[in-house]
C-alpha positions in Angstrom: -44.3 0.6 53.1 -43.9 -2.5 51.4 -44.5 -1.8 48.0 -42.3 1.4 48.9 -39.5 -1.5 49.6 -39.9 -3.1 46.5 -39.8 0.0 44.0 -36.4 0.3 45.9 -35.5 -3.1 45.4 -36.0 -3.2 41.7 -34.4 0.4 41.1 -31.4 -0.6 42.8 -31.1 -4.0 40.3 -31.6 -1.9 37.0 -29.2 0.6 38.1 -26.3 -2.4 38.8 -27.1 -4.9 36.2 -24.9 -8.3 37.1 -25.2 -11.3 34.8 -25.0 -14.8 34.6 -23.4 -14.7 31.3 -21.1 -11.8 29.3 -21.1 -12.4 25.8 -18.8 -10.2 24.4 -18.6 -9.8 20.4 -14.4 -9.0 19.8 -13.4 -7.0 16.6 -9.8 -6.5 15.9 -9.3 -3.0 13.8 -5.5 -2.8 12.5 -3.9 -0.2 9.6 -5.1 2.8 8.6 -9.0 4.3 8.6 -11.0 3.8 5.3 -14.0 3.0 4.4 -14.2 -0.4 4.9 -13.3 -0.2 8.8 -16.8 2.6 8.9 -18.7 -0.8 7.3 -16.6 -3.5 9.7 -18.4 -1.4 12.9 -21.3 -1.3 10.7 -21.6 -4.8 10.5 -20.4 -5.5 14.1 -23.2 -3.4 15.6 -26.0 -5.2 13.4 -24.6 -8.7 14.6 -24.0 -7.9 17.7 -27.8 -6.4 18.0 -29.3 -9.2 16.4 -27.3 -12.2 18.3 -28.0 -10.2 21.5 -24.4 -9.6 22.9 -23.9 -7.7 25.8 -20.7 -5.5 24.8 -18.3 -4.7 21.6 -14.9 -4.9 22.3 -12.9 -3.5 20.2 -9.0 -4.2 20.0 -7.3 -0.7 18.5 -3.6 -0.6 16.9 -4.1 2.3 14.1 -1.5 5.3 12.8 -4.9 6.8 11.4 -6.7 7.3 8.4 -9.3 9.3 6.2 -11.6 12.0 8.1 -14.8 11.2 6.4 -14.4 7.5 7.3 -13.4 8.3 11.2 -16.6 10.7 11.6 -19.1 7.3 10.2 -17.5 5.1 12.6 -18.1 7.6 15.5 -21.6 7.6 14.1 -21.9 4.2 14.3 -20.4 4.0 18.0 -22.8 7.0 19.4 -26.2 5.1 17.9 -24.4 1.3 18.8 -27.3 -0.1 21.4 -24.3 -2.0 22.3 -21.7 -0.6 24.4 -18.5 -0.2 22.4 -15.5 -0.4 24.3 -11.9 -0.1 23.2 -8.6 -1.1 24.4 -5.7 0.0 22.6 -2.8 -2.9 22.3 -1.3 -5.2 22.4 2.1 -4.1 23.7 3.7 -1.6 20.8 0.3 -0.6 19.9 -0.4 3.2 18.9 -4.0 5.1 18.8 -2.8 8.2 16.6 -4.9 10.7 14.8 -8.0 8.8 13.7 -7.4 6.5 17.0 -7.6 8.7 19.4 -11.3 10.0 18.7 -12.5 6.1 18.1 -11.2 6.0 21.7 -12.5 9.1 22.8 -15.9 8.0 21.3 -15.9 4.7 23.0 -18.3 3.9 26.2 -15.2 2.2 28.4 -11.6 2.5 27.0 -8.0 0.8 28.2 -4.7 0.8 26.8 -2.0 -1.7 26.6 0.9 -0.9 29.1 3.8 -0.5 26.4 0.9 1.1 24.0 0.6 5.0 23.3 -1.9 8.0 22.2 -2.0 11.4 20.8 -1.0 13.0 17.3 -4.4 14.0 16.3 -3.4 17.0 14.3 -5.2 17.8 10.9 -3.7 17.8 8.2 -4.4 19.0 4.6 -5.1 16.9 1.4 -1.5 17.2 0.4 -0.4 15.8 3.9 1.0 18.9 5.0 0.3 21.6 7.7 -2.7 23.8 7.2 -2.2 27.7 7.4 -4.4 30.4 7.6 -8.2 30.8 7.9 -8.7 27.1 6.5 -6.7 26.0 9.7 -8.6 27.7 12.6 -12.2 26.1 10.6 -10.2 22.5 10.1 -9.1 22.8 14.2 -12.5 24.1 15.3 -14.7 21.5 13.9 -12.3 19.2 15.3 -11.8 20.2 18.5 -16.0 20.8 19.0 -16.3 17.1 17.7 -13.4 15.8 21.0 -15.3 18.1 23.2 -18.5 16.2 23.0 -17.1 12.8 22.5 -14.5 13.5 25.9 -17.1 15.0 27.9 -19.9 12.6 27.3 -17.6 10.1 29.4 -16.1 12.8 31.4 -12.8 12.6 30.1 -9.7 15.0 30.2 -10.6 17.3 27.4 -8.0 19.3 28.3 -5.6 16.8 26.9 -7.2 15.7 23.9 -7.1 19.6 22.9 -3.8 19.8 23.1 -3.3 16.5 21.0 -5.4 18.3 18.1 -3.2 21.7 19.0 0.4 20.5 20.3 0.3 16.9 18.2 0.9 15.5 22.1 1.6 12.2 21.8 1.5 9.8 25.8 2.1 6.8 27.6 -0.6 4.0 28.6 0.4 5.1 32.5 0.0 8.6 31.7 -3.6 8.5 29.8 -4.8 6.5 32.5 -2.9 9.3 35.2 -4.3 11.8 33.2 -8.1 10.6 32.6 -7.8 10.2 29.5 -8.6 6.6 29.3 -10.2 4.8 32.6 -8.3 1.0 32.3 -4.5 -0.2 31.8 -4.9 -3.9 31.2 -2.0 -6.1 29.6 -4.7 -8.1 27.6 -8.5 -7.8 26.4 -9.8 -10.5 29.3 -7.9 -8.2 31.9 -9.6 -5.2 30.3 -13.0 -6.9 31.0 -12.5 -8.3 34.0 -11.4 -4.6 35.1 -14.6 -3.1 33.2 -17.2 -5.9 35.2 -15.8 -5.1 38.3 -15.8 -1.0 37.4 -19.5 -1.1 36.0 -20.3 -0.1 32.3 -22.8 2.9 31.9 -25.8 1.6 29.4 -29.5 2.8 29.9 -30.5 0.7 32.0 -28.1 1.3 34.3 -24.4 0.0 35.4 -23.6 -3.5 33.7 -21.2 -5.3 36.4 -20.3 -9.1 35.4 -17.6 -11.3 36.8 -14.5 -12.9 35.2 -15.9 -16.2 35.0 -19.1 -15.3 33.2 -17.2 -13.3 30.1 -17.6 -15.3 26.6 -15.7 -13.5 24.4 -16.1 -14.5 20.7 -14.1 -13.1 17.7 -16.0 -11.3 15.0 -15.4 -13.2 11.1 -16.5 -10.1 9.3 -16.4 -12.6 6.2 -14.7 -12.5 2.6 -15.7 -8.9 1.1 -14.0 -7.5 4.1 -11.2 -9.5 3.9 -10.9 -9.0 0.2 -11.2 -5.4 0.5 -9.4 -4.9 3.7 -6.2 -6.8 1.5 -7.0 -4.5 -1.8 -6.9 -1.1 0.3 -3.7 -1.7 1.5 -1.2 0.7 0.2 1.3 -2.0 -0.5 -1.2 -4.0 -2.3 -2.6 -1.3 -4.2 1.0 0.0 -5.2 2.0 -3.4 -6.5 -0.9 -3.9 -8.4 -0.3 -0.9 -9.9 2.8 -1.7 -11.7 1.6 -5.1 -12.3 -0.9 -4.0 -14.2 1.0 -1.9 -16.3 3.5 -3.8 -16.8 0.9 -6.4 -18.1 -0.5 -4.3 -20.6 3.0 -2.6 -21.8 4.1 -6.6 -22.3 1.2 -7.0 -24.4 1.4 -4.1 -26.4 5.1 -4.6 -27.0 3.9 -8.6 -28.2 0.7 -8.3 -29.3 -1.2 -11.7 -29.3 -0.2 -12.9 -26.0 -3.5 -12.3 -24.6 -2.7 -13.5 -21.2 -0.3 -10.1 -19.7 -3.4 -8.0 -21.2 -6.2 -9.7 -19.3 -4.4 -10.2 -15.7 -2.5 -6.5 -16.1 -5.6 -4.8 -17.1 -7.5 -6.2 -14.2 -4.6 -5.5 -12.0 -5.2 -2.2 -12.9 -8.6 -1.5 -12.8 -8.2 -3.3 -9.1 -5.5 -0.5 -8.4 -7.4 2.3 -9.4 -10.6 1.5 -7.4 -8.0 1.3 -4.3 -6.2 4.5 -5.4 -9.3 6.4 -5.5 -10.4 5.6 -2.0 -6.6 5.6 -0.4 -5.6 9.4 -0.2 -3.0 9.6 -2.7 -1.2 12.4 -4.6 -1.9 12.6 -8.4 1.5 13.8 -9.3 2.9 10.0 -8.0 1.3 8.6 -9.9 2.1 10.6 -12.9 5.8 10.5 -11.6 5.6 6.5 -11.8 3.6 6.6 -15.2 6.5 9.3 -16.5 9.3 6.5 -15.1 7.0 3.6 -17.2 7.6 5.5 -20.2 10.8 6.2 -20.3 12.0 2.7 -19.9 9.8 2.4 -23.4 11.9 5.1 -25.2 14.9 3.3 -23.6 14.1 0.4 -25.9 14.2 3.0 -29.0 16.6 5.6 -28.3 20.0 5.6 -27.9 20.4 7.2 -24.6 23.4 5.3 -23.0 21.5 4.2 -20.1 20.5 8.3 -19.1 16.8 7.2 -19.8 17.1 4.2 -17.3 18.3 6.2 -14.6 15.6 9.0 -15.1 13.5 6.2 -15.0 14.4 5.3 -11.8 14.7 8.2 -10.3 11.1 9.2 -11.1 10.2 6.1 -10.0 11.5 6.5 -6.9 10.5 9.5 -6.2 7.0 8.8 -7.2 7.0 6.2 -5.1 7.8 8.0 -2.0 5.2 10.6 -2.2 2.3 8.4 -3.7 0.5 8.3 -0.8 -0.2 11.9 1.7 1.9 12.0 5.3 -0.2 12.1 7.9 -3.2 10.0 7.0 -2.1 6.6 8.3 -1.2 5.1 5.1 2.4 5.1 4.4 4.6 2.8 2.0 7.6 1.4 3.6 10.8 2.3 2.1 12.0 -1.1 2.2 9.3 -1.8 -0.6 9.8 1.0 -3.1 13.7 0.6 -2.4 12.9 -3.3 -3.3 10.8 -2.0 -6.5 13.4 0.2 -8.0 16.6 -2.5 -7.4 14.6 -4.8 -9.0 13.9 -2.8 -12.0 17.7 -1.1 -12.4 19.0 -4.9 -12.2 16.4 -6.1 -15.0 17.2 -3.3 -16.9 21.1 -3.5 -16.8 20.9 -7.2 -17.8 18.4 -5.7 -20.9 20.9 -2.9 -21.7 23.9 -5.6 -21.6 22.1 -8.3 -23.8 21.3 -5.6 -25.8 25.2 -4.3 -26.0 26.7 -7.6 -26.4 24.5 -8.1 -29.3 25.5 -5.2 -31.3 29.0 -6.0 -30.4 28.8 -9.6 -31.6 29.2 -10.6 -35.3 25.9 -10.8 -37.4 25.1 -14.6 -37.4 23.1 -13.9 -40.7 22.5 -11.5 -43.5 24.9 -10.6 -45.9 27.0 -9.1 -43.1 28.1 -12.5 -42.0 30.6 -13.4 -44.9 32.8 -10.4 -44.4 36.4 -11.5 -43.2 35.4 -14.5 -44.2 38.0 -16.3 -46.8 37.3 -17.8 -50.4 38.6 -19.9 -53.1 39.8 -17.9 -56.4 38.1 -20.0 -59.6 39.6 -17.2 -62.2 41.2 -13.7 -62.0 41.9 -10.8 -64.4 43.3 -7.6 -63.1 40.7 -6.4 -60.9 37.9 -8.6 -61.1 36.9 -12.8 -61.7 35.1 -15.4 -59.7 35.5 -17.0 -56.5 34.3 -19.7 -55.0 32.6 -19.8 -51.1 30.5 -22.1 -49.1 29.4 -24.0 -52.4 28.6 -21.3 -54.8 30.4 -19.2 -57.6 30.6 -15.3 -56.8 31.6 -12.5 -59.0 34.2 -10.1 -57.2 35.9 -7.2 -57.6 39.0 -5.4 -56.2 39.3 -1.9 -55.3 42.7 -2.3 -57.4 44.6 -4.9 -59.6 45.8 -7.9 -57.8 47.9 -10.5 -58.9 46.0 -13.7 -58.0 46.0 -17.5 -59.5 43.4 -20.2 -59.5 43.0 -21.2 -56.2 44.6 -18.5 -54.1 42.8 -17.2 -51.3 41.5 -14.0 -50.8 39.6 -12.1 -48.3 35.8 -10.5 -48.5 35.5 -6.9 -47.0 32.7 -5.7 -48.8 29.2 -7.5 -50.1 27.2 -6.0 -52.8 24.0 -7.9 -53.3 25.7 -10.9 -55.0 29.4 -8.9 -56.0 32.0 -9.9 -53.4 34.8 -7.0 -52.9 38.0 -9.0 -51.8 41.1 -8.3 -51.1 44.6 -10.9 -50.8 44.4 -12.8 -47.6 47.4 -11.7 -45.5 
């Protein structure tokens, strides 16, 4: 009887774990889903497995991202032997498309109060809807994927269907109404304190803990995410971009400096490793290239500023649809609207320099001396010498004029060293 007693006892402990200590490793995840966020839960999992934390938490604010990279951190979630738990916030915070299977993947998941969740519909490599045959396989795979992850926790499938189907987008209150997610906590220490006092499933049973016994410590994932996570951003990538050609268009144009070569062709090369992960659309960046190039004929033709604006207009529009809707990666207007102001004011103050130049007189060259006046030395019908700036010039007349030593007449015409003059009025 006894030893029946104490199998009973010690079942009873591993099914409703309760700790001493809570050490709880926190990892923010902001922006859009690429590949480095699949190797940020990558690295997370390995330290918190080797440093022997109790839980991931995981803070979510995300408009979405790349597929591929959203089914590897689900991987990494499913095979974590740390729980992962996620709570969506702080207040303004979204889980969209991408989002809402990290969350439905997760082992415990909250939400913010003034947070939201839904939009999961696919999309197609262009960033538009998908039709046809290609859409029932794209929203099949999908939805078998959110059945599995929603039911594992006994979640309200029916919903996240009809955020793959509908787009539904809902409220903190309503997902937590609605079973979608368990907790609604106004920060990450309320979300645990909520989750020790609910019980966390592991495999060895319920993990209760109490408030005072939570150590939560922020994840440094360290400089090559940082570094990445700044070079994958699609502002960062854009402006690099044009820095880099803009680099290496200066240095062609003044061959020698050196200096605008190297930094624009690294720009660039740094651009095009981000551009080939980020999803963009080729013909942007062909539109932005085309804009590039006509500001170069700009400098040769004489277009009266109609090459400038078609400049500017392809820059602006291949700008706008450099990177796919619906994938979480979006350029603000407010930047490319930025960009292309910039450029049209540096090119007007180009085009007028270059106007008031070829308006103003010739400063050297044989050019310079006509209207100028000089000093008749002789004369004889329509020809003789004259005398300007310290030297003797033969001159003509296109008729006779009736001139004396030291009259003055005016040059309208140079003819390698023959002045054609006229009587000054």
């Amino acid at each position: 009887m006894c030893v029946l007693l104490l199998a009973w006892a010690n079942a009873s402990t591993a099914a409703n774990q309760t700790i001493s200590q809570t050490r709880v490793l926190y990892v923010e995840l902001d922006g859009g889903i690429s590949p480095i966020q699949a190797d940020l839960f990558d690295q997370a999992i390995e330290t918190a497995r080797d440093d022997n934390y109790e839980l991931i938490l995981v803070r979510l604010d995300t408009p979405g991202g790349l597929v591929s990279s959203t089914r590897t951190m689900i991987k990494c979630m499913l095979g974590s032997p740390v729980p992962f738990l996620v709570w969506v916030g702080p207040a303004g915070a979204h889980a969209a498309s991408a989002g809402v299977f990290i969350v439905a993947a997760s082992d415990l998941a909250g939400m913010s109060p003034q947070s939201t969740i839904g939009a999961a519909s696919p999309v197609s490599m262009s960033g538009g809807d998908i039709n046809g045959t290609m859409a029932r396989k794209v929203q099949n795979d999908i939805l078998s994927l959110l059945r599995s992850l929603a039911r594992r926790k006994d979640r309200n499938y029916e919903w996240y269907a009809k955020a793959v189907e509908e787009a539904d987008s809902i409220t903190a209150t309503e997902a937590v109404m609605d079973h979608v997610v368990e907790i609604l906590a106004d920060s990450p220490l309320d979300f645990l304190q909520q989750a020790g006092a609910r019980g966390i499933s592991t495999n060895q049973g319920d993990l209760r803990f109490t408030a005072e016994s939570i150590d939560l410590i922020p994840y440094e994932p360290g400089f090559r995410y940082s570094f990445l996570a700044w070079l994958l951003h699609p502002q960062i990538a854009y402006f690099l971009f044009l820095g880099g050609i803009a680099g290496l268009f200066f240095e062609v144009s003044h061959p020698g400096a050196v200096f605008p070569g190297v930094v624009g062709g690294l720009f660039l090369l740094l651009a095009l490793y981000a551009l080939s992960i980020l999803p963009t659309n080729a013909a942007g960046i062909l539109l932005i290239l085309f804009s590039l190039i006509l500001l170069v004929l700009e400098v040769f033709i004489t277009s009266y500023g109609l090459l400038s604006i078609a400049a500017l207009l392809s820059l602006f529009i291949g700008s706008t649809i450099l990177f796919k809707e619906g994938t979480g990666f979006v350029l603000p207007l407010s930047s490319i609207l930025t960009t292309v102001l910039l450029l049209a004011g540096f090119v007007s103050v180009v085009l007028y320099l270059v106007g008031k130049a070829q308006l103003r007189k010739p400063r050297q060259g044989d050019k310079v001396l006509i209207g100028t006046a000089a000093t008749v030395r002789s004369w004889n019908g329509a020809q003789g010498k004259v005398f300007l700036r310290g030297e003797i010039w033969n001159a003509v007349s296109k008729e006779p004029i009736f001139v004396s030593t030291g009259d003055i007449v005016q040059i309208i015409r140079v003819d390698g060293l023959t002045l054609t003059v006229e009587p000054k009025p």
